[in-house]
N, CA, C and O atoms as CSV, one atom per row, in Angstrom:
chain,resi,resn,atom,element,x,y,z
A,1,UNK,N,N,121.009,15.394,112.039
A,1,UNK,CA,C,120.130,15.202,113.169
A,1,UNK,C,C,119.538,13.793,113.068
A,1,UNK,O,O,119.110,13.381,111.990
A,2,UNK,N,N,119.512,13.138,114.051
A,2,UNK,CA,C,119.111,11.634,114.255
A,2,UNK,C,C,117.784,11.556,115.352
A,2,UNK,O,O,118.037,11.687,116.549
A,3,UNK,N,N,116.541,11.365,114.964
A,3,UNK,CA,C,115.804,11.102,116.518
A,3,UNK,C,C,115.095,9.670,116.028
A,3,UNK,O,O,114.995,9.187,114.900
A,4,UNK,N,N,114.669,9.214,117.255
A,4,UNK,CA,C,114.284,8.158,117.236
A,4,UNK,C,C,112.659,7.984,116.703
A,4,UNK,O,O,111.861,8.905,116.874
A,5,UNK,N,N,112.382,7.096,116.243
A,5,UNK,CA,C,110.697,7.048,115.778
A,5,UNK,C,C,110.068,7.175,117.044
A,5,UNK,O,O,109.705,8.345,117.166
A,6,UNK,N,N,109.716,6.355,118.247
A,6,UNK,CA,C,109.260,6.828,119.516
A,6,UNK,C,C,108.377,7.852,120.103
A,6,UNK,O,O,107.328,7.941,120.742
A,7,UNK,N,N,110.066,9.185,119.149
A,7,UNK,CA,C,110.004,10.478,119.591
A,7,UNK,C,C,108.828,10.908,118.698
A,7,UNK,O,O,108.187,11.727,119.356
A,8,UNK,N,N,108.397,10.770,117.792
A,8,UNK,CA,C,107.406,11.356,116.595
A,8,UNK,C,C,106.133,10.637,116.529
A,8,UNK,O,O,106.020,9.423,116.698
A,9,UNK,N,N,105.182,11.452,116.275
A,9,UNK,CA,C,103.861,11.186,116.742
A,9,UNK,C,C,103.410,10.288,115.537
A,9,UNK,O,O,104.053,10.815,114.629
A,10,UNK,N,N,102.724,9.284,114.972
A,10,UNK,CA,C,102.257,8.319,114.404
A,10,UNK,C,C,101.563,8.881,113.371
A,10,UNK,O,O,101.335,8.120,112.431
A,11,UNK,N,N,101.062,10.291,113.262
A,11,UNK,CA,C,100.198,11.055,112.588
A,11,UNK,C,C,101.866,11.162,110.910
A,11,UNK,O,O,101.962,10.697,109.774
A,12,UNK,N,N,102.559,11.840,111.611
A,12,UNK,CA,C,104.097,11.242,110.932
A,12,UNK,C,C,103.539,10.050,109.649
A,12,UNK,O,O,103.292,10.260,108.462
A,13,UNK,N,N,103.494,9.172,110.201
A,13,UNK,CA,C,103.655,7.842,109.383
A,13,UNK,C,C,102.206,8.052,108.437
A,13,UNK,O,O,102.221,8.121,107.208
A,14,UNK,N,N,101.051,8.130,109.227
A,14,UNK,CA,C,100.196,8.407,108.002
A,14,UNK,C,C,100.644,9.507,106.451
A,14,UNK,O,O,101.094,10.652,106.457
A,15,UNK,N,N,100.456,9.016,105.796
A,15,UNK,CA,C,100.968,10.270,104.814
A,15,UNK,C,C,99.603,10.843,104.122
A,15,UNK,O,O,99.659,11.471,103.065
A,16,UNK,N,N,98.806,10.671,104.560
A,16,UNK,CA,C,97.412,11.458,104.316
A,16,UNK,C,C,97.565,12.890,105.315
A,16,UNK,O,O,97.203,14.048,105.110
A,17,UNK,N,N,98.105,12.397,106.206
A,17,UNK,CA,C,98.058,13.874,106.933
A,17,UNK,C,C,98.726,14.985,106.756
A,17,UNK,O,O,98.489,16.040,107.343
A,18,UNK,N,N,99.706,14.775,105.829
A,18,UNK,CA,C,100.852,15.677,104.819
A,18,UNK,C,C,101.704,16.291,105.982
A,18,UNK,O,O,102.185,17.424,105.999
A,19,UNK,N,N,101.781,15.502,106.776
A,19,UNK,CA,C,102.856,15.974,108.277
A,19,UNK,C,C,104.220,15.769,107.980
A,19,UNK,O,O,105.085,16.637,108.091
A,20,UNK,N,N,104.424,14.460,107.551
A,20,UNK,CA,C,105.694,13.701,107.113
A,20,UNK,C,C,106.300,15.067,105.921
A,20,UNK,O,O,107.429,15.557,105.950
A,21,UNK,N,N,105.398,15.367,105.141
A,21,UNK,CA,C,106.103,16.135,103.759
A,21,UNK,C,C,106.570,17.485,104.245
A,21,UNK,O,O,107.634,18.104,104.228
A,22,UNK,N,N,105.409,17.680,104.662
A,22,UNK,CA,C,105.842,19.223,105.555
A,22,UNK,C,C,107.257,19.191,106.521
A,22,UNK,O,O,108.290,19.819,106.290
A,23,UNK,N,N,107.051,18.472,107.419
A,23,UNK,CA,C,108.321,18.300,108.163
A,23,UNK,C,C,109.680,18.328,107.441
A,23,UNK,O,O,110.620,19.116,107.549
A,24,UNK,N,N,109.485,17.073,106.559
A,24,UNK,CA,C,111.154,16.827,105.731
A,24,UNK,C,C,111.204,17.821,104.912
A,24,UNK,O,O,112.364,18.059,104.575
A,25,UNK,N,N,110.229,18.683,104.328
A,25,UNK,CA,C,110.464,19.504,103.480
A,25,UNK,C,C,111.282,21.009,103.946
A,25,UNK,O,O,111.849,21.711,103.109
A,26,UNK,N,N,111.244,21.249,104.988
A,26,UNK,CA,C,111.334,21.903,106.288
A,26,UNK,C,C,113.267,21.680,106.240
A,26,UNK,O,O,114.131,22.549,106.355
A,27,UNK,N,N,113.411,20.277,106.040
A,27,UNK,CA,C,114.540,19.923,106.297
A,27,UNK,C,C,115.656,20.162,105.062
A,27,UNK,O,O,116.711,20.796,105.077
A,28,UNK,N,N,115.029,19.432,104.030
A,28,UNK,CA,C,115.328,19.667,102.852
A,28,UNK,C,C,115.360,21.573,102.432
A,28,UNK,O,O,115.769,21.808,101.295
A,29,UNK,N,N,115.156,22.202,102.866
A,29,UNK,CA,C,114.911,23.330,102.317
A,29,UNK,C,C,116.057,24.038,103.090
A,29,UNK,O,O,116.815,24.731,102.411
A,30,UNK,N,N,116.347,23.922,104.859
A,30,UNK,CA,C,117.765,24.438,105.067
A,30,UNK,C,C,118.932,23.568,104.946
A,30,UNK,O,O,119.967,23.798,105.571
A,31,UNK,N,N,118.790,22.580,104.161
A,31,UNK,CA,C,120.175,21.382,103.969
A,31,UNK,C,C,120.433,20.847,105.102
A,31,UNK,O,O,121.605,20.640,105.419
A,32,UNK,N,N,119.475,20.546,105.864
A,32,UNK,CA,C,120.051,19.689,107.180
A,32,UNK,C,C,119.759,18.068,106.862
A,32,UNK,O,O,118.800,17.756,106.156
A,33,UNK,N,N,120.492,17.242,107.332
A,33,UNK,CA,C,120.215,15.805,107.097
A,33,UNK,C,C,119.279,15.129,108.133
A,33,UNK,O,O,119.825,14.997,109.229
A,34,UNK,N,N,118.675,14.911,108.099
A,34,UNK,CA,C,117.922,13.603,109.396
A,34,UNK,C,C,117.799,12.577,108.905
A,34,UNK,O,O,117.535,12.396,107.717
A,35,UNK,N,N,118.042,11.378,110.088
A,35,UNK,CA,C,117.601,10.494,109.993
A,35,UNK,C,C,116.559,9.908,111.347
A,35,UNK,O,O,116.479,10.180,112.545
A,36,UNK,N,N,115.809,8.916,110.357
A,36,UNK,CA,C,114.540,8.372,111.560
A,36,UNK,C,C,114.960,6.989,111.738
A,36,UNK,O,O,114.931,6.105,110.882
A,37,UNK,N,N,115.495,6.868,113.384
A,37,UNK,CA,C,115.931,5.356,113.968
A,37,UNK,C,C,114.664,4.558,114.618
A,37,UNK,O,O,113.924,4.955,115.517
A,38,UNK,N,N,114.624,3.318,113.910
A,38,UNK,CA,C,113.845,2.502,114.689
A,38,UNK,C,C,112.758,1.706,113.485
A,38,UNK,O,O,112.709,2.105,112.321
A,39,UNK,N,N,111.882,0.473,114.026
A,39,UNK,CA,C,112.021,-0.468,112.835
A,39,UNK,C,C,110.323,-0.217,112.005
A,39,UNK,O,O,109.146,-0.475,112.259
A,40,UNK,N,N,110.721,0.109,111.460
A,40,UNK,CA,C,109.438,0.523,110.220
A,40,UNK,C,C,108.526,-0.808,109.575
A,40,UNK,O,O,107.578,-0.541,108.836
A,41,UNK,N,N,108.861,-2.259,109.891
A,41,UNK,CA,C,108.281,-3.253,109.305
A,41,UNK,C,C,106.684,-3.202,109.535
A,41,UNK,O,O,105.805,-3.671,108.813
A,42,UNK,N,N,106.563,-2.493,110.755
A,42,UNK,CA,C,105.069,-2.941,111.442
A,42,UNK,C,C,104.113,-2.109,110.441
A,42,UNK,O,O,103.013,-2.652,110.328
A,43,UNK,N,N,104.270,-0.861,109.648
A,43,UNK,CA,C,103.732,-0.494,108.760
A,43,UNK,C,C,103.321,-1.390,107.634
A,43,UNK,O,O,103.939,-2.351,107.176
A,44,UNK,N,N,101.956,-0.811,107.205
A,44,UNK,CA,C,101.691,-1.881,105.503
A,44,UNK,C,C,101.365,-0.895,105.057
A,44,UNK,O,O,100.152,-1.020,105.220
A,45,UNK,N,N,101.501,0.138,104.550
A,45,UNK,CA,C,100.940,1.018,103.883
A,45,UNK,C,C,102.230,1.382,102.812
A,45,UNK,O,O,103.335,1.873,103.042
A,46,UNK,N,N,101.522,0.867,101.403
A,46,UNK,CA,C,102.199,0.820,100.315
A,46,UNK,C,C,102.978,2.573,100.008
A,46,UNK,O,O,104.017,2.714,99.363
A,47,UNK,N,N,102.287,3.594,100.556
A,47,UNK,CA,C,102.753,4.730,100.167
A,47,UNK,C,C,104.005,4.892,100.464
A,47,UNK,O,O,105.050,5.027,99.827
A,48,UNK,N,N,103.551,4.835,102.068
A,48,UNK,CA,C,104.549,4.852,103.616
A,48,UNK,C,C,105.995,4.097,103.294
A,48,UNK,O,O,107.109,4.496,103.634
A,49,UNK,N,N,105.662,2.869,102.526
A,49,UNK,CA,C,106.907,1.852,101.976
A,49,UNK,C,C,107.838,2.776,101.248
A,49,UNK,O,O,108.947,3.199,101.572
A,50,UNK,N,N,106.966,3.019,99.979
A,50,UNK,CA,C,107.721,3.527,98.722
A,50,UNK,C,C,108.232,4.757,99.069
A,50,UNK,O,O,109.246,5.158,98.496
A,51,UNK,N,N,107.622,5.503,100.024
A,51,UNK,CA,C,108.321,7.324,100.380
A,51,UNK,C,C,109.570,6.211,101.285
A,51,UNK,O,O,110.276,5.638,100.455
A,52,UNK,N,N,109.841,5.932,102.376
A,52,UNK,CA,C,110.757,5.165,103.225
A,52,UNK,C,C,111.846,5.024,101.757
A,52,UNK,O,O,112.889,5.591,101.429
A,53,UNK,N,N,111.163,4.189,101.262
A,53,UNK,CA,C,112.499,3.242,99.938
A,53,UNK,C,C,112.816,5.062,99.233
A,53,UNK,O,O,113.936,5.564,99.143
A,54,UNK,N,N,111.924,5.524,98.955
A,54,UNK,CA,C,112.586,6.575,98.123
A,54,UNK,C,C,113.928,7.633,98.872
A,54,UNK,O,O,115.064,7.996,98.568
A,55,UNK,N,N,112.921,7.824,100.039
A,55,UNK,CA,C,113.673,8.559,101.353
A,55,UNK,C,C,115.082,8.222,101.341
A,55,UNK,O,O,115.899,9.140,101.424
A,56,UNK,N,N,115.461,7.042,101.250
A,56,UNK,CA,C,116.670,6.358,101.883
A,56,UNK,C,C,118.066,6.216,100.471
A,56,UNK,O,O,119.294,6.249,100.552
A,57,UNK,N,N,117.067,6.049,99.220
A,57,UNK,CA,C,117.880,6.564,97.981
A,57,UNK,C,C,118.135,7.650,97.537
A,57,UNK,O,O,118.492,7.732,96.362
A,58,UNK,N,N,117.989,9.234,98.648
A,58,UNK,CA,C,118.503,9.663,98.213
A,58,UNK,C,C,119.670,10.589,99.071
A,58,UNK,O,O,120.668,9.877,98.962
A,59,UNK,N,N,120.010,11.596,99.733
A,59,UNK,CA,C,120.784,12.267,100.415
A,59,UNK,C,C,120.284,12.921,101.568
A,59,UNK,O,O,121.125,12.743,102.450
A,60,UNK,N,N,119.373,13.564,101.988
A,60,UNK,CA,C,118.611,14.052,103.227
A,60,UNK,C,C,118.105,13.519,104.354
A,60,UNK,O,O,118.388,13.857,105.503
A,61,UNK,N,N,117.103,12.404,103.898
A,61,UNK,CA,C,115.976,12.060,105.066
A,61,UNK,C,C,116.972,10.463,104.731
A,61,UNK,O,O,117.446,10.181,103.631
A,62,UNK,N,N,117.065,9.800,105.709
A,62,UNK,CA,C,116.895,8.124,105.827
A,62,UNK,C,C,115.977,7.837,106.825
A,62,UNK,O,O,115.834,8.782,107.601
A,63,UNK,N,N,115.239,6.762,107.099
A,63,UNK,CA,C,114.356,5.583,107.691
A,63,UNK,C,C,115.440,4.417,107.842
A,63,UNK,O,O,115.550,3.550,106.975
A,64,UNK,N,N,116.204,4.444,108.947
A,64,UNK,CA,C,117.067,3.384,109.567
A,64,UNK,C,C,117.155,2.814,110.560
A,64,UNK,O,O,116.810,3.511,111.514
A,65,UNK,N,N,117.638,1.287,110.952
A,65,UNK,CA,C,117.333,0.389,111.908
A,65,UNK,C,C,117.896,0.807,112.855
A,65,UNK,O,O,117.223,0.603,113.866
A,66,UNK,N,N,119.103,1.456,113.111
A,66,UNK,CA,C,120.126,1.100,113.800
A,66,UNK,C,C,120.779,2.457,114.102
A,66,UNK,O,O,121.032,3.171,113.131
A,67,UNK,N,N,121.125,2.957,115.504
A,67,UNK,CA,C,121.881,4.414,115.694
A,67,UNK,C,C,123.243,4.337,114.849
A,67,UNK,O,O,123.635,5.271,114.151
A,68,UNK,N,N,123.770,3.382,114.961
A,68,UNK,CA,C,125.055,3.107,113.775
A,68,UNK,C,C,124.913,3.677,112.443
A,68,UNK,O,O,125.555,4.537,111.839
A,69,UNK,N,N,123.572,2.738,112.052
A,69,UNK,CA,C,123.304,3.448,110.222
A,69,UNK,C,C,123.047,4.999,110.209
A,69,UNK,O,O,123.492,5.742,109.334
A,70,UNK,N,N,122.418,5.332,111.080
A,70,UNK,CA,C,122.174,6.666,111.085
A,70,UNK,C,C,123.690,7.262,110.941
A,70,UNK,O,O,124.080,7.762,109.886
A,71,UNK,N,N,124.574,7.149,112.216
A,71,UNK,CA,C,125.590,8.178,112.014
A,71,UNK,C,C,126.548,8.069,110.755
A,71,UNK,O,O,127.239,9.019,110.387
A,72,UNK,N,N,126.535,7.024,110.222
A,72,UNK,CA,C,127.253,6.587,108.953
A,72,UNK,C,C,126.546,7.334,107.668
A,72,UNK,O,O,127.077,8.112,106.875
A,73,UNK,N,N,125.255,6.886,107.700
A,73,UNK,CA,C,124.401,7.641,106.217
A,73,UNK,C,C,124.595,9.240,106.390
A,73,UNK,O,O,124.637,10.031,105.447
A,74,UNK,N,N,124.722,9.626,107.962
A,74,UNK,CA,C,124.636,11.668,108.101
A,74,UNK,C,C,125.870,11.751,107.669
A,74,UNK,O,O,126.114,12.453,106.688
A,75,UNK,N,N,126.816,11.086,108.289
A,75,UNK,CA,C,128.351,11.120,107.748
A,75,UNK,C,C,128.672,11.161,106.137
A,75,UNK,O,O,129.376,11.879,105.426
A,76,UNK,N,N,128.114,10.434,105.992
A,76,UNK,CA,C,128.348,10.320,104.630
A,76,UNK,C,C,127.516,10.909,103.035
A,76,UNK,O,O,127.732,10.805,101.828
A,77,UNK,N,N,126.641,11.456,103.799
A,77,UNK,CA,C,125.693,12.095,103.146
A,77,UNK,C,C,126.448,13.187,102.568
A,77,UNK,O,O,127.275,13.593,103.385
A,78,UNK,N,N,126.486,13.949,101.244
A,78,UNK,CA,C,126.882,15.462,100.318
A,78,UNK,C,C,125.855,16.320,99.726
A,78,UNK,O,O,126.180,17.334,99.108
């Protein structure tokens, strides 16, 4: 599953609001893959960074620029 950042409410990106964990955890728990399209720079929040960088090293969730990267990382995801 691919949606766009846009689509997701900003409360998302805070990670104080434990929305983000809940959600992917949600995801992670029936093996579905998502990815989140669209450009994450405008964030400074050191957490927000390091979950994104962690997110993206591993198999489930990515934080990606581009509808391309998305279908390639779901594709390729095991």
């Amino acid at each position: 599953m691919a949606l766009n950042k846009g689509a997701i409410t900003e409360e998302f990106f805070r990670l104080s609001t434990g929305l983000a964990g809940e959600i992917l955890q949600k995801f992670v728990n029936y093996r579905l893959k998502f990815a989140i399209i669209g450009d994450f720079s405008c964030y400074s929040s050191k957490p927000l960074k390091d979950f994104i960088y962690e997110s993206n090293r591993g198999r489930d969730v990515f934080f990606v620029s581009a509808e391309a990267e998305a279908i390639e990382r779901l594709a390729t995801a095991q």
